[in-house]
C-alpha positions in Angstrom: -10.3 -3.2 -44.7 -10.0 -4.2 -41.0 -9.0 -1.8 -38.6 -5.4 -2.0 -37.2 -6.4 -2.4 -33.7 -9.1 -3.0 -31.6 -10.0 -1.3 -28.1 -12.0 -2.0 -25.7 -13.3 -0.6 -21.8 -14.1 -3.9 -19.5 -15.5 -3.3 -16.2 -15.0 -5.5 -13.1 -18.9 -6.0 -12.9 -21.5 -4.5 -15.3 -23.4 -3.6 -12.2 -22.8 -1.0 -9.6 -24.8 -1.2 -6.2 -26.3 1.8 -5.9 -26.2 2.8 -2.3 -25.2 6.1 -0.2 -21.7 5.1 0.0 -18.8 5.2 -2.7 -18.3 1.9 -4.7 -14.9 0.5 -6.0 -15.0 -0.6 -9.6 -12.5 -2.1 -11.8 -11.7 -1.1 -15.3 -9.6 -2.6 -17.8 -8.6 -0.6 -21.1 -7.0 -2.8 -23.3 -5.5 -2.2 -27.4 -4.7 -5.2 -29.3 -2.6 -4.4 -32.7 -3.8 -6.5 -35.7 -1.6 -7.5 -38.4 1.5 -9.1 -38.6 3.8 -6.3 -39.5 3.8 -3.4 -40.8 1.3 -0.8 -42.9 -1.8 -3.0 -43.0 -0.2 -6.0 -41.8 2.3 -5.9 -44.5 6.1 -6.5 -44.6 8.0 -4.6 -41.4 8.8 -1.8 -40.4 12.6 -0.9 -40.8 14.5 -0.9 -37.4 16.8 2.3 -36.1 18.4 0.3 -33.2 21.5 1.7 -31.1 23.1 -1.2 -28.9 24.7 0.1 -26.0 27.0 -2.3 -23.8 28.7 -2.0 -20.8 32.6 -3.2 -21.1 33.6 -2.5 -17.7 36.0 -4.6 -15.9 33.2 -6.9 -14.3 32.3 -7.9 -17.7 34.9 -10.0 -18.5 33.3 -12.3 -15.4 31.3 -15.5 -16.7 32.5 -14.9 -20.4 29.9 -11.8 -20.4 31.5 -9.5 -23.0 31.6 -12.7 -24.9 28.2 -13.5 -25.0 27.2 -9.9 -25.9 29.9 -10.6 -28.6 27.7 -13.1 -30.3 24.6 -11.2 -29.8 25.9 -8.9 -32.0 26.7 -11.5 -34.6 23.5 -12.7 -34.5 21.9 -9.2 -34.9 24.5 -8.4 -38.1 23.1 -11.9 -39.6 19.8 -11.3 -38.9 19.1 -8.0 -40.0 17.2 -6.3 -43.8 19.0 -3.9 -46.0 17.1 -1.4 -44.9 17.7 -1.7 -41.1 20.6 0.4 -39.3 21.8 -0.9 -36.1 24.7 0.4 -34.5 26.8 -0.4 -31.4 28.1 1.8 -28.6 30.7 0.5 -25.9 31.2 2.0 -22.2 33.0 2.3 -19.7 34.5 5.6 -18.1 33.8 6.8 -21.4 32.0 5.6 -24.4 32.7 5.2 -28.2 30.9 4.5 -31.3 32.2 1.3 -32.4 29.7 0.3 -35.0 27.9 2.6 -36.9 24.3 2.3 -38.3 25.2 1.7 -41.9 27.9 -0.6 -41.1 25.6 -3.3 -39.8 25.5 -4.7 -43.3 29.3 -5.2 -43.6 30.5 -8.9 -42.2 34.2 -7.4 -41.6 33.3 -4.2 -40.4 31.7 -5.8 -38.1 34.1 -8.5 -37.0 36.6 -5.9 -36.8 35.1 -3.8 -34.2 33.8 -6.5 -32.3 37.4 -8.1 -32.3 38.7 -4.4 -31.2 36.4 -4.1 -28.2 39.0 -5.4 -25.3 41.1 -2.8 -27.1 39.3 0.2 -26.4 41.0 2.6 -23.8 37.6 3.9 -22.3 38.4 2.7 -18.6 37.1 0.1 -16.8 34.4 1.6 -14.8 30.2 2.5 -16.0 29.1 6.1 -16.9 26.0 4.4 -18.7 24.5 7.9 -19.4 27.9 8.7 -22.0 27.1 5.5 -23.9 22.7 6.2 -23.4 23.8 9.8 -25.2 25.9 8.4 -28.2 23.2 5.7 -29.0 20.7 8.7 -29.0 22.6 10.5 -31.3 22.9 7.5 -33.4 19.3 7.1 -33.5 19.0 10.6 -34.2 21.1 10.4 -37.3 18.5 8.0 -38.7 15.3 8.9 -37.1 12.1 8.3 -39.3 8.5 8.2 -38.2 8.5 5.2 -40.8 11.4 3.4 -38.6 11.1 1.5 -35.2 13.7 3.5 -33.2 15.0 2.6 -29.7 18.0 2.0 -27.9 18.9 -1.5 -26.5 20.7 -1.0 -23.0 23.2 -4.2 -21.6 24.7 -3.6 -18.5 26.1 -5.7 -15.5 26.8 -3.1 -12.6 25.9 0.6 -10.8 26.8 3.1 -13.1 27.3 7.1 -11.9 25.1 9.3 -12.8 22.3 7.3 -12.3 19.6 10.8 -12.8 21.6 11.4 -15.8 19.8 7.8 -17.3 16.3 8.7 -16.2 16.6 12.1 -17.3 17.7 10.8 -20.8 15.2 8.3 -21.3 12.5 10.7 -20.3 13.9 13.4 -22.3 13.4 11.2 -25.4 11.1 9.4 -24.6 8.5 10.7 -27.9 11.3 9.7 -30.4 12.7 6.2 -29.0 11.8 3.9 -26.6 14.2 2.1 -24.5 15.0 -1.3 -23.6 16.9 -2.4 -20.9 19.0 -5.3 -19.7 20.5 -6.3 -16.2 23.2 -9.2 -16.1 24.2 -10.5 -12.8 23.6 -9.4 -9.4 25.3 -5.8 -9.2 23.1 -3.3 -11.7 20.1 -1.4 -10.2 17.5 -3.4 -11.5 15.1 0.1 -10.0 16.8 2.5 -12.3 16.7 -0.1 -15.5 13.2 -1.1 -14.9 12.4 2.6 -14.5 14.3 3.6 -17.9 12.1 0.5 -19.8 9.1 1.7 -18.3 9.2 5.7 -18.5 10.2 5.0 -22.4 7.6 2.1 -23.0 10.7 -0.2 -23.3 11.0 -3.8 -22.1 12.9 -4.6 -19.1 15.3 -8.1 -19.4 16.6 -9.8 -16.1 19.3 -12.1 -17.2 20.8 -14.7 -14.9 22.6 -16.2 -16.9 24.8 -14.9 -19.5 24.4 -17.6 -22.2 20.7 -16.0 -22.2 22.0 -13.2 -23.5 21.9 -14.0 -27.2 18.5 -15.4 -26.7 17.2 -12.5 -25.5 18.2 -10.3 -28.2 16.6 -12.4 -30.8 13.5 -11.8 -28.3 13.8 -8.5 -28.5 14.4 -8.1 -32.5 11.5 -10.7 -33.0 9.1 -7.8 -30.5 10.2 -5.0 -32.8 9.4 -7.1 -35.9 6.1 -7.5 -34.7 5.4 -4.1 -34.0 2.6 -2.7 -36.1 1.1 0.3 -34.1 3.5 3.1 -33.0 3.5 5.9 -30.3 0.0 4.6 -28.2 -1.7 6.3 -25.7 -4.8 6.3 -23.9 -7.0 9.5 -22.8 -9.6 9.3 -20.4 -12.0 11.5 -19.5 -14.1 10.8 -16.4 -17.6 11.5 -15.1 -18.4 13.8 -12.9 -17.3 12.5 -9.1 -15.3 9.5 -10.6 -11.9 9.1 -8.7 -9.1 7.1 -9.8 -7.3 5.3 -7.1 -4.7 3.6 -8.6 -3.4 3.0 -12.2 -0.9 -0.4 -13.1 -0.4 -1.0 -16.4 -1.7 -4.7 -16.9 0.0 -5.9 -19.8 2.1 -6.7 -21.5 4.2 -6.4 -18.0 2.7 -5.1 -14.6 4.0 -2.2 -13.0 2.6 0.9 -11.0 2.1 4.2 -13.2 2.2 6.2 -10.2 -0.3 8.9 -9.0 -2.6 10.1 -11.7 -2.1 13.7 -13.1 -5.7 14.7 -13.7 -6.6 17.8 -15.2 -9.8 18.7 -15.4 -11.0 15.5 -14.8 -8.7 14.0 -17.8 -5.8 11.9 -17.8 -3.5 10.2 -20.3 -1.8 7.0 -20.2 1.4 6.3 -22.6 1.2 2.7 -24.3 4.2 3.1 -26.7 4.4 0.7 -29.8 2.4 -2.5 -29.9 3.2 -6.2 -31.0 0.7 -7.4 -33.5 -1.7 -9.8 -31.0 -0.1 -8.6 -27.8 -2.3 -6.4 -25.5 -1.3 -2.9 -24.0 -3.4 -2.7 -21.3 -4.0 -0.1 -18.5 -6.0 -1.3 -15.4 -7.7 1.4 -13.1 -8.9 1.2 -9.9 -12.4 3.6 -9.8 -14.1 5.2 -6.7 -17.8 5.7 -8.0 -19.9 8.0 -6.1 -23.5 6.6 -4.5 -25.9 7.0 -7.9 -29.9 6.4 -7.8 -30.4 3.4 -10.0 -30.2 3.4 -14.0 -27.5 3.6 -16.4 -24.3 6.1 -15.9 -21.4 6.9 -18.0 -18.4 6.8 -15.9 -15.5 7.4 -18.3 -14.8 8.3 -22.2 -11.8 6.5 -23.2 -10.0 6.8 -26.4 -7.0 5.4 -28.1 -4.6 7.6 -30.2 -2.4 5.9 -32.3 0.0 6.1 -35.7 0.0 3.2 -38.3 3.4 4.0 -40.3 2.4 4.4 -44.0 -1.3 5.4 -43.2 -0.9 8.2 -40.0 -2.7 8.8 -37.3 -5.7 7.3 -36.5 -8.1 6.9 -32.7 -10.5 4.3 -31.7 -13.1 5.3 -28.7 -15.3 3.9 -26.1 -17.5 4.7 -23.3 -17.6 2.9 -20.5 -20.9 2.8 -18.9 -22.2 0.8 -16.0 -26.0 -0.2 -14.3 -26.3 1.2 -10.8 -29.2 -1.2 -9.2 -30.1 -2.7 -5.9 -30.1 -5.9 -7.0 -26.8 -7.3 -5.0 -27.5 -10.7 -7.1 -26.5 -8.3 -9.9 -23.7 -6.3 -8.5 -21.7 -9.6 -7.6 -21.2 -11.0 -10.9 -17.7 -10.7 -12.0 -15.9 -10.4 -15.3 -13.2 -13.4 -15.0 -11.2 -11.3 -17.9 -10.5 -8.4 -15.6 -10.5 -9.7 -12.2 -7.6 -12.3 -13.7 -5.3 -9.6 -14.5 -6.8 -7.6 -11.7 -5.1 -10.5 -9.5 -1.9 -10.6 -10.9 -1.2 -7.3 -10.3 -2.2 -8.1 -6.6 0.4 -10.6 -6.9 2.9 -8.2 -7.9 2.0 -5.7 -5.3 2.5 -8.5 -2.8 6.0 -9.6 -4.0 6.7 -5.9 -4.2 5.4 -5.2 -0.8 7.5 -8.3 0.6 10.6 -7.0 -1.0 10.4 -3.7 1.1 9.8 -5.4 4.4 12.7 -8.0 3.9 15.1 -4.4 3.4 12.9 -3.2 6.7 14.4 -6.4 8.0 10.5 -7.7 8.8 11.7 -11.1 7.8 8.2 -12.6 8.9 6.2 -9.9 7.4 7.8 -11.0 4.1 7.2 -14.2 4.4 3.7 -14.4 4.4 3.5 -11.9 1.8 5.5 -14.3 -0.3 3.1 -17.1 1.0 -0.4 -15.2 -0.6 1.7 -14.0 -3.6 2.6 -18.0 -4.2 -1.2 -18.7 -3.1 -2.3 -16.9 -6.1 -0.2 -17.8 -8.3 -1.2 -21.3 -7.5 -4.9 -20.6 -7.8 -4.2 -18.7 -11.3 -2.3 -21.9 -12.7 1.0 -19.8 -13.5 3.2 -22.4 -12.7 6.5 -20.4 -13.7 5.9 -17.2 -11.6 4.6 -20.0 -8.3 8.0 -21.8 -8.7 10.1 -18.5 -8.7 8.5 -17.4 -5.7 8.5 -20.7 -4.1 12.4 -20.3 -5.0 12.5 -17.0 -3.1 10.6 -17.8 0.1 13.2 -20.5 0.2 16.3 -18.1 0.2 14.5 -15.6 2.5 14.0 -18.5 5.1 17.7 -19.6 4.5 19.3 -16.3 4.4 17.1 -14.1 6.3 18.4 -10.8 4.1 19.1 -11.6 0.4 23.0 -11.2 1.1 24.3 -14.5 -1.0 24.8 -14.0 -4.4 22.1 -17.2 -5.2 19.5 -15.4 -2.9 19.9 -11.9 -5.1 19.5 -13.9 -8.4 16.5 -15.3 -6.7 15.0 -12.0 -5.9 15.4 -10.8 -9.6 14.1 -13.6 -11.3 10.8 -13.6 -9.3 11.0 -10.1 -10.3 11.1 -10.5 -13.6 8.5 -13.1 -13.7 5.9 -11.6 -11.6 6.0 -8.5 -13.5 5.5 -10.0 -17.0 1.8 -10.6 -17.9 0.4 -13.7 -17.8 -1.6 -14.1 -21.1 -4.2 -16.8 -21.5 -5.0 -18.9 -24.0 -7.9 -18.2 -26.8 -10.0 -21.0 -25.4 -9.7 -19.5 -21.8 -10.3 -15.8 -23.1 -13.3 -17.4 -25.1 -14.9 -18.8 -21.6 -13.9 -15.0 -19.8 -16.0 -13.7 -22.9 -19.1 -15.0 -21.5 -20.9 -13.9 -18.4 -20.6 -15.0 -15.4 
């Protein structure tokens, strides 16, 4: 029998140049889930899914509520007998108007969807009352055996916005959280944060008429899901330093400064998509090393397969220190790819702070080498989106218009989500340089 997932330690370069100062190495740990669903590739996983949307006042703009409306609809038609979804609205305060079992009953849910402009809960966003109550729902149904998480829709600032974190991290070990941002007006900081402190996904939507879309996204993601609760320990050698950690894929983003104990550090992955990597890349500082082979990290994956418990994969990663600079200076194209996107996204991060410094030219050529790598990596959709953006900066100068905000978020949204390559591509990275 093949084993559910496959992990593996790349290094930017196989050789390290051994020398009397310190060396800077790239290292990608990467898991890829086999299968296609469930124990052993089987049928999937049941879903525990708590779908929590904002009915404020501002929803009613660009038939919003409506959209979420069908959403719903489609979820009801789309789900198994053995799947419990349930629906929470908010406002000022929040209610359970669909509960888990309920899913499965056409009127039941007609009726509460045709009841939602009814509900006297306000009209403004406490997002944390309506985060609780989807918890609770999830808790009601909570299985090791289930895929449980909590699907967040919202279009504005809510109060309480420590109250969100503070529940996503809380519960982070029993659900993950998704999030989703419509408009202009919602903290796309706090939702981003939610998704990634929960290993969640984080949905910028533009448009409302995407929003139906995207929840078939997101149900087709947990369908696919056939590793649960991932996490990556590493262990480093003696003198090793980790400069900076990003988690590669499936979407870039910074995992902050690294909590080493003992010269050991873990790295949350959350559940995996059959075929779709969870990757953490780590910047190294290597210390100067007479030549010959060296150790410079233990890595190993922990993991549950539902059905079939807990299981770990391992790997050393060991590199050549040598004084052969011919050597040291060949690159693996697999890791320094993704190990340029995430420059990318640290540019059009970097850019976004100096354009709220008000360095308007300082953002612009950040934007400018964020495009010219995009360019040079063929990624088409995430060049355009910044192309987009560099042209509202120059015509705005500070992001006010509501065009130049959408702008901002979609670039965002693109930059941030991996760009995976083709087999044929990864087949060509495979060999050496």
């Amino acid at each position: 029998m093949a084993e559910p997932v496959t992990f593996q330690a790349l290094a930017s370069s196989d050789h390290v140049l051994s020398s009397a100062e310190n060396y800077i190495l790239y290292v990608l740990l990467e898991a890829i889930a086999q299968g296609t669903g469930g124990p052993g590739g089987g049928s999937r996983l049941p879903l525990n899914l708590s779908v929590v949307v904002d009915r404020s006042g501002s929803m009613y703009d660009e038939r919003r509520l409506e959209f979420v409306v069908d959403a719903v609809k489609f979820l009801a038609g789309s789900v198994a007998p053995g799947d419990k979804v349930s629906v929470v609205a908010f406002a000022d305060r929040a209610k359970v108007i669909l509960e888990p079992d309920q899913i499965h009953d056409k009127r039941a849910v007609q009726a509460a969807l045709d009841d939602i402009d009814l509900l006297e809960i306000g009209g403004g966003t406490q997002m944390a009352l309506g985060m609780q109550l989807a918890i609770d729902e999830v808790n009601k149904g909570h299985a090791t055996s289930r895929l449980n998480r909590v699907l967040v829709l919202t279009d504005g600032q809510t109060y309480q916005e420590t109250a969100c974190t503070d529940l996503a991290t809380k519960y982070r070990e029993a659900m993950s959280f998704s999030t989703m941002g419509v408009g202009v007006e919602f903290n796309e900081k706090l939702l981003q944060r939610i998704a990634q402190d929960s290993n969640g996904k984080y949905h910028f939507i533009g448009n409302p008429s995407e929003i139906p879309g995207l929840f078939e996204d997101e149900l087709q993601g947990l369908r696919a899901v056939t590793v649960r609760n991932g996490r990556i320990d590493v262990t480093l050698s003696q003198g090793v330093q980790v400069r900076e950690a990003f988690r590669a894929s499936p979407e870039i983003y910074s995992l902050g400064a690294p909590l080493v104990e003992e010269r050991k550090i873990s790295y949350q992955i959350g559940d995996l998509e059959a075929g779709v990597p969870g990757s953490v890349l780590l910047t190294l500082v290597l210390p100067p090393r007479k030549p010959g082979p060296v150790r410079i990290s233990s890595n190993i994956f922990s993991y549950e397969v539902p059905g079939l418990g807990e299981r770990n994969a391992s790997v050393d990663m060991t590199v050549e220190y040598t004084l052969d600079r011919t050597l040291t200076s060949k690159r693996n194209g697999r890791v320094m790819n993704l190990v340029d996107q995430v420059s990318i996204a640290k540019l059009q991060a970097k850019a976004e702070e100096e354009l709220k410094a008000g360095n308007i030219d300082r953002a612009t050529r950040l934007l400018g080498n964020a495009m010219q790598g995009t360019q040079r990596l063929g990624n088409s959709k995430a060049t355009q989106a910044l192309a987009g953006l560099l042209d509202q900066v120059k015509k705005t100068q500070n992001l006010g218009t509501k065009a130049a905000k959408t702008t901002l978020l979609n670039a965002q949204a693109v930059v941030r989500k991996t760009q995976m390559l083709d087999p044929e591509t990864l087949k060509e990275f495979g060999k050496e340089e």
